[in-house]
N, C-alpha and C positions, 0 to 999 in steps of 0.2 A: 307760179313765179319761180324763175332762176337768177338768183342776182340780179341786175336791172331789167330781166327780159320779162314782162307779163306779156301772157296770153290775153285776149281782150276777151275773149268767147272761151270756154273751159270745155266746152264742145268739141273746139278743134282735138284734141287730144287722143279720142277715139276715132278721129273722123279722119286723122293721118294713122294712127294704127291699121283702119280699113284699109286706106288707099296703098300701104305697105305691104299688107296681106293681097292683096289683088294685083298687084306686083306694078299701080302706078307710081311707088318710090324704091328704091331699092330695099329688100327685105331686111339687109343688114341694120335697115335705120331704126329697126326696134331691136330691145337690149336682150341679149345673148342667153337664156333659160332655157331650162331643158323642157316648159312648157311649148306644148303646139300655139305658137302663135292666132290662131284661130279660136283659140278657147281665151285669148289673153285681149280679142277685141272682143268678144261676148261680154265676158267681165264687165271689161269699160264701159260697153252700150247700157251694159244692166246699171251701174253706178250712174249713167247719164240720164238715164231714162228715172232713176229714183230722186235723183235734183229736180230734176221738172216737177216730178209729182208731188215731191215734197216741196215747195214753194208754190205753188196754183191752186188759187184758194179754191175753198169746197172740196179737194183731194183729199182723201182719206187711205192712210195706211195702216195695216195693224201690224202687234208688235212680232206676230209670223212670218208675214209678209216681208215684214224691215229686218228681222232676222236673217229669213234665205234672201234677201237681196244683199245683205253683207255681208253673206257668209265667207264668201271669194277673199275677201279683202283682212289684215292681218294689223294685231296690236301687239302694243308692248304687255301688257296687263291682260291675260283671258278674261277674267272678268267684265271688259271692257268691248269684249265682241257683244253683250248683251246691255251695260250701263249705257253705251253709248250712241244707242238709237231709242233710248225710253222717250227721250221728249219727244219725239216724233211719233210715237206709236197714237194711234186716237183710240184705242181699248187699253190703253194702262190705267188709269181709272178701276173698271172692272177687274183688271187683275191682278194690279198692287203689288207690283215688287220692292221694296227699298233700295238705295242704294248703299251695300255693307261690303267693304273692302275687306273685314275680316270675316267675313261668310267662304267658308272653298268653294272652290271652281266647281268640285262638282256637285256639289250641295246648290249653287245657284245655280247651275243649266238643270238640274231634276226639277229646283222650284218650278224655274222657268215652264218645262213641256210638261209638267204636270196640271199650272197654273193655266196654260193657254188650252188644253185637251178639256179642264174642268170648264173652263170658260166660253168655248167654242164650240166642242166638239170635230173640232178643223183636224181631221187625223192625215192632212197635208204636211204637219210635218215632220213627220216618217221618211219623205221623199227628202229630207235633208239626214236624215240618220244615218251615215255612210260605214263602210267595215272600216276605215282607218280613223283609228281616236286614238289620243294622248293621256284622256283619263277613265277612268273604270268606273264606267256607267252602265244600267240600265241599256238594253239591246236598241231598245225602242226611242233612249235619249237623244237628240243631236249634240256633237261634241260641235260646240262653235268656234273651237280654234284650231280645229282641221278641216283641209279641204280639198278633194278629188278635183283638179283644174277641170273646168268645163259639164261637172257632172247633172248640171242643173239641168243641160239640153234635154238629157237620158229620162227626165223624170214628165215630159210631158202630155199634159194626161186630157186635154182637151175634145180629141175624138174617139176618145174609147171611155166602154160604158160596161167594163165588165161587172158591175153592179146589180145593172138592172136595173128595178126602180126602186130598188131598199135605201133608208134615209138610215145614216150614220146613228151607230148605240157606243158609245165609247165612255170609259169611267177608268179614272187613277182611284187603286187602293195601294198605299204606301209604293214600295218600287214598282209594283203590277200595273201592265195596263190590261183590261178587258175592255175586246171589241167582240161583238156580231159579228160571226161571218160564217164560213165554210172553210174545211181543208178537203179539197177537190181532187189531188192528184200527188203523184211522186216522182220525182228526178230518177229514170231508168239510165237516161245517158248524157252523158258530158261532151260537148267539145271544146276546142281551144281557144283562148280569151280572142277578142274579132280588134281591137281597136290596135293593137300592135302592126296590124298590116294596113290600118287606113287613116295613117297619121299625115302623110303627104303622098300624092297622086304618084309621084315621081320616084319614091321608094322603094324600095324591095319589091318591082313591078314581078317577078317570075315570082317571088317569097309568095306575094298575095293569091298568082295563078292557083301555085300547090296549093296554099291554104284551104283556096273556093275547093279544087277536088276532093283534100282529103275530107274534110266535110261533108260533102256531098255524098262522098262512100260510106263516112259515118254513120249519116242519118237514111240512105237508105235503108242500112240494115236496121235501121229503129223507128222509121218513123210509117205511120198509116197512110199514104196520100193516095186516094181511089184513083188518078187519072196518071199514076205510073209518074215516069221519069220527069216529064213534062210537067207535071203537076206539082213534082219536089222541088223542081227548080224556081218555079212561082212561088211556091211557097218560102224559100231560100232566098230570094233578092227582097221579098216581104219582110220577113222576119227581120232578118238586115236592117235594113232602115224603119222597124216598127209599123212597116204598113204606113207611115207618113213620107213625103216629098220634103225637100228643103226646105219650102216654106210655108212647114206644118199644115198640110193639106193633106186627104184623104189619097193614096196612089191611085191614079186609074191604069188601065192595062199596059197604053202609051210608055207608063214608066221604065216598066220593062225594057224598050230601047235602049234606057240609059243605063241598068245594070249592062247588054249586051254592048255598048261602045266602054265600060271602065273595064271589057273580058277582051276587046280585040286594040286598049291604046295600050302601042309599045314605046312611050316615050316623043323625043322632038319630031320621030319623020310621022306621026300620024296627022292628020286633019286637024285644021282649030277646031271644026264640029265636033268631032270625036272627043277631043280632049276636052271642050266646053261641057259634053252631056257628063263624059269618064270623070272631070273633075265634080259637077255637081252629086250625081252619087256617090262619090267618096266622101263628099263632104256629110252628107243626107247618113251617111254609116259613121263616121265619127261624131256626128251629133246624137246620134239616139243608141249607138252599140261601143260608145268609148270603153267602160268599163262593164260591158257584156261578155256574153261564150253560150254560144249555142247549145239546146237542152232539147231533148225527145221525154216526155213525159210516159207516162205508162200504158194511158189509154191511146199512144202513139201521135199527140199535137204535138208540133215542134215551136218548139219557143225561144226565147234572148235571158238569160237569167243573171242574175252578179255574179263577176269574176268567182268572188269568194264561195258561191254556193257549191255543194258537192251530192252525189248521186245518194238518193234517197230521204234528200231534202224536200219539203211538201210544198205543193201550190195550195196557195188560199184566196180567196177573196173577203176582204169586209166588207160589209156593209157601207153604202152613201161612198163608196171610191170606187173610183175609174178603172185605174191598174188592177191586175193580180199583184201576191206576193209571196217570199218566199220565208219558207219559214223551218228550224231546225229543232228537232223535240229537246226536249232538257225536262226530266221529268216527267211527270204530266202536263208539264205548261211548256211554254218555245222560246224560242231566240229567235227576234227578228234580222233576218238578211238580208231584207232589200224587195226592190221595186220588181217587177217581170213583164214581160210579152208574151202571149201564149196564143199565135194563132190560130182562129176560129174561136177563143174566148174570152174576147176582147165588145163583145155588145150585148151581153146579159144571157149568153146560150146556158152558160153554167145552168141558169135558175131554170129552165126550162126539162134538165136531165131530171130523171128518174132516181137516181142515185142523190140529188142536193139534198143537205140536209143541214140545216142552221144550229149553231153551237156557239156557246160565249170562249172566245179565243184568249189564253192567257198570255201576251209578254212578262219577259221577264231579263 
């Protein structure tokens, strides 16, 4: 509602944000933020798509679930990122949170990911625990009143199974989490954050060219690929977009065309084919590599790891999850970093090495 103007359908809202991003309205008609537009109709489909479910009976959401689906969206009261989807949750019941105004903020988000880990054992949400928070929490806590525009893409974990077929062990003692898992490897090399060059097709087109070489020079010198030059560049448009297509499908070889047309469009005199394929894989890289930077591990796989991580930071896997992660010693126990891609050990090869060796993992 705008003054006397309703919308009849609340759908239309995202569904002209699309048409704006696809450039059948003029781009200007959505409002001027230094977010990527593309991450700003994600948002909306996600709130679109949680109306439906939330009103269609027999739908069932829990209170994880309704958390990273609001996570995006912003309140007056932080406590209110969490108060305000309780009724909707169908495991509130089992996990019993009050609502207390004079509870802190971050006393209730620790209840909260402590309450849903002892309840669930759902250690999805991790993939909402990002490096930018506003209160001094626990590694492994999500802060629900910050948020990485778009970062939800980056977390998805539907075709990878670097698990194996190990079923989640996870337990809160006081601020500690202990998970199952393995620490499998170490950050030898760093490169430079990936999403700054693939925020629009049409930007810093030569920026992004050097970007691809110096990288490529990088991880030459660091990374193991048996089939030489040709084999690091597969590996390298892979890694990029996670080994998934835009629409979250496994890449087959084909895809590679479309890295090869976003290396040869320079702008309006290329082909619409070209610029159709150049634009989908940019886009396919800003959804899974926004808040990425290319990694060469020790035993030389090349992976996507968080901006924030830094060389000598370790790869792990837990238990019963998809993703690797990464994680920073602090004592004896860690600081969790964030989610990873590590190709070649993304379908349970870990568990199959010589070297794996299972250990209770301490957050902190």
């Amino acid at each position: 509602m705008c003054g006397a103007v309703v919308l009849p359908i609340w759908s239309l809202i995202p569904d002209i944000t699309q048409i704006a991003v696809r450039r059948g309205l003029p781009i200007f008609a959505l409002p001027t933020k230094p977010e990527d537009p593309r991450s700003l109709t994600e948002c909306l489909r996600t709130l679109s798509a949680t109306r439906r479910w939330a009103v269609k009976p027999g739908t069932k959401l829990s209170l994880r679930e309704l958390l990273a689906r609001a996570h995006p969206f912003q309140a007056t009261a932080p406590r209110d990122k969490v108060y305000s989807v309780l009724g909707l949750a169908d495991d509130i019941n089992g996990i019993s949170i009050p609502v207390d105004y004079k509870c802190p903020t971050e006393d209730l988000y620790i209840r909260v990911a402590s309450k849903i880990i002892e309840k669930t054992s759902d250690l999805r949400l991790l993939y909402s625990s990002l490096h930018v928070k506003s209160y001094l929490l626990p590694s492994w806590v999500p802060d629900w009143s910050t948020w990485l525009f778009g970062s939800h893409g980056v977390a998805q974990d539907l075709h990878y199974k670097a698990c194996g077929s190990t079923t989640t062990q996870a337990r809160v003692h006081g601020i500690e989490l202990h998970i199952s898992g393995s620490v499998v490897d170490r950050i030898a090399y760093l490169g430079e954050p990936i999403g700054e060059h693939y925020r629009a097709l049409d930007t810093g087109l030569e920026e992004r060219k050097s970007f691809i070489r110096r990288e490529l020079m990088g991880l030459s010198r660091w990374a193991r690929i048996p089939d030489g030059r040709q084999g690091l560049v597969d590996v390298f448009w892979r890694v990029l977009i996670g080994n998934l297509t835009l629409k979250k499908r496994p890449a087959e070889e084909e895809y590679a065309s479309l890295y090869r047309a976003h290396l040869a469009y320079d702008g309006l005199g290329s082909p619409d084919e070209t610029r159709a394929a150049a634009q989908e894989f940019c886009d396919a890289v800003r959804r899974r590599s926004r808040y990425r930077r290319l990694a060469v591990m020790e035993n030389g796989h090349v992976g996507a790891v968080p901006e924030t991580a830094r060389v000598n930071d370790l790869v792990s896997t837990f238990d019963g999850k998809n993703l690797l992660f990464i994680l920073r010693p602090r004592g004896p126990n860690f600081e969790y970093i964030g989610h990873a891609y590590v190709h070649g050990l993304m379908d349970g090869e870990i568990h199959h090495k010589n070297w794996y060796k299972q250990q209770t993992i301490i957050l902190v």
